[in-house]
C-alpha positions as CSV (number, residue, x, y, z in Angstrom):
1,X,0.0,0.0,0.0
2,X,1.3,3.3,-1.1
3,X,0.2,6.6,0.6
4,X,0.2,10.1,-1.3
5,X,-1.4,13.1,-0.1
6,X,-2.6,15.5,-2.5
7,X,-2.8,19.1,-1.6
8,X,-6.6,20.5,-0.9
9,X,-8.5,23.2,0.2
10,X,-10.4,22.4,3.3
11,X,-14.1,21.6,4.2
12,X,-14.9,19.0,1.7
13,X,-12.5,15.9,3.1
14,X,-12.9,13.5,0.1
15,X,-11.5,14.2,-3.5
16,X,-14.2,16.0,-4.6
17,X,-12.1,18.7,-3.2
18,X,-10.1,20.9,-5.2
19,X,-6.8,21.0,-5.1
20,X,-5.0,23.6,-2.9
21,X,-1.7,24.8,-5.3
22,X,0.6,25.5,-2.8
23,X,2.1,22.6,-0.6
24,X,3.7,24.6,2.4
25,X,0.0,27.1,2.9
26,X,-2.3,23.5,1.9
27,X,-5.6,24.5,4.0
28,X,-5.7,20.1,4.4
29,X,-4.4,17.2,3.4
30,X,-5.8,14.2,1.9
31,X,-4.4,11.2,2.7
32,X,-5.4,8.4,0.1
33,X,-4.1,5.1,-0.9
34,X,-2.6,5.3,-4.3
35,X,-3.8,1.7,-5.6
36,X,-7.3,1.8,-4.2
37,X,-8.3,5.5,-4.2
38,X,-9.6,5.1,-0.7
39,X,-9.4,8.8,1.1
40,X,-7.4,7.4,4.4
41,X,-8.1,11.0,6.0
42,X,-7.9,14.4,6.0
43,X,-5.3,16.3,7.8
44,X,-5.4,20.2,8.8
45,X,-2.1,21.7,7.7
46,X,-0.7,22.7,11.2
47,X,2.2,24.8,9.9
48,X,-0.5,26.7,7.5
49,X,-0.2,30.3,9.3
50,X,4.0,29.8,10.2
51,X,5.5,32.7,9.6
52,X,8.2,31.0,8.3
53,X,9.0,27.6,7.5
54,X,5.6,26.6,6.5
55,X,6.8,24.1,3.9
56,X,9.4,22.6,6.3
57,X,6.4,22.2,8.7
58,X,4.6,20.4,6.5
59,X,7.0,18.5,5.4
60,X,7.9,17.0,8.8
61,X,4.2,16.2,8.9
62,X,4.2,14.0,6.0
63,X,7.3,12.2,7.6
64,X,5.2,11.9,10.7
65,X,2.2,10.5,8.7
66,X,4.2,8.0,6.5
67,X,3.3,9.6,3.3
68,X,5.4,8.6,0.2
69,X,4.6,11.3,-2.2
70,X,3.0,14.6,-2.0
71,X,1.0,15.8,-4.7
72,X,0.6,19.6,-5.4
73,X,0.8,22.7,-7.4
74,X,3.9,23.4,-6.8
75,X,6.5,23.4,-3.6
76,X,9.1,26.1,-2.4
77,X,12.8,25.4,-2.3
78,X,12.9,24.6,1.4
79,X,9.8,22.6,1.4
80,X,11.3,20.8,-1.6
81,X,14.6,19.8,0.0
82,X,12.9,19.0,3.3
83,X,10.5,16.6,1.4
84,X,13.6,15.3,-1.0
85,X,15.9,14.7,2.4
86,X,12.7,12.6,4.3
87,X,12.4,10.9,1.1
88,X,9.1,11.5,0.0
89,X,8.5,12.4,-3.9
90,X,7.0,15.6,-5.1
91,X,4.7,15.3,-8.1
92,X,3.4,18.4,-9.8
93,X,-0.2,18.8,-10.6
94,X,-1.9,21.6,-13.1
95,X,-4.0,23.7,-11.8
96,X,-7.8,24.0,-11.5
97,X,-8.0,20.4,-10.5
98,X,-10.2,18.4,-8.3
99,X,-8.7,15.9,-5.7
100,X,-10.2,12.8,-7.9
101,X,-8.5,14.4,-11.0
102,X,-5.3,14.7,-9.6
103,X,-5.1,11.1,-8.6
104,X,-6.4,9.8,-11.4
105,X,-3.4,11.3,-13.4
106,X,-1.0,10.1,-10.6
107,X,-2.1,7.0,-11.2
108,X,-1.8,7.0,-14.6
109,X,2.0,8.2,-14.6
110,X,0.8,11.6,-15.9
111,X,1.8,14.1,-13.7
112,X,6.0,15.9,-13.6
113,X,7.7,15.0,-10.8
114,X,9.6,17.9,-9.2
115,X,13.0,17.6,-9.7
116,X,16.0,20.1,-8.7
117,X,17.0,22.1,-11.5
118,X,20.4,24.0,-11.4
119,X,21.2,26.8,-13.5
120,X,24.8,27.6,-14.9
């Protein structure tokens, strides 16, 4: 069993809930099971309101949840290199996307996984 959690905004708690864009300021979580589609649960993003160090909050919530991939509009620097050290995957979604959409693509091996990109 694999578990992702795809970024959302809060209220809803199942994936008819659209997708929150930003990883670190996620209202919620959804925890789901990759290969089944079952919505495990829905987290509150704790670190939501940091300051700073909202993504690296989050991140060390995913670690503390077991999660294997993290599925969102996009992830900051730190957030990215917090999730990449705990190794958990980042996998980009577009935008304007509901939940169910966003795993279905995921589990089709359509979505761009987030990769470090240095620039010379």
């Amino acid at each position: 069993m694999s578990h992702i959690a795809i970024t959302v905004a809060a209220g809803q708690g199942d994936l008819s809930a659209p997708m929150d864009g930003r990883f670190g300021r996620a209202e919620q979580f959804l925890i789901v099971d990759s290969e089944t589609g079952e919505v495990l649960r829905a987290l509150d993003n704790p670190a939501i309101n940091d300051a700073h160090g909202a993504g690296t909050g989050a991140a060390a919530l995913m670690k503390k949840e077991g999660i294997e991939a993290v599925v969102s509009g996009r992830f900051g620097p730190k957030a990215f290199t917090a999730l990449t050290g705990l190794k958990i995957v980042t996998w980009i979604a577009p935008s304007g996307l509901t939940a169910a959409q966003a795993l279905a693509l995921f589990q089709q091996g359509q979505l761009e996984r987030m990769q470090l990109q240095i620039i010379r």
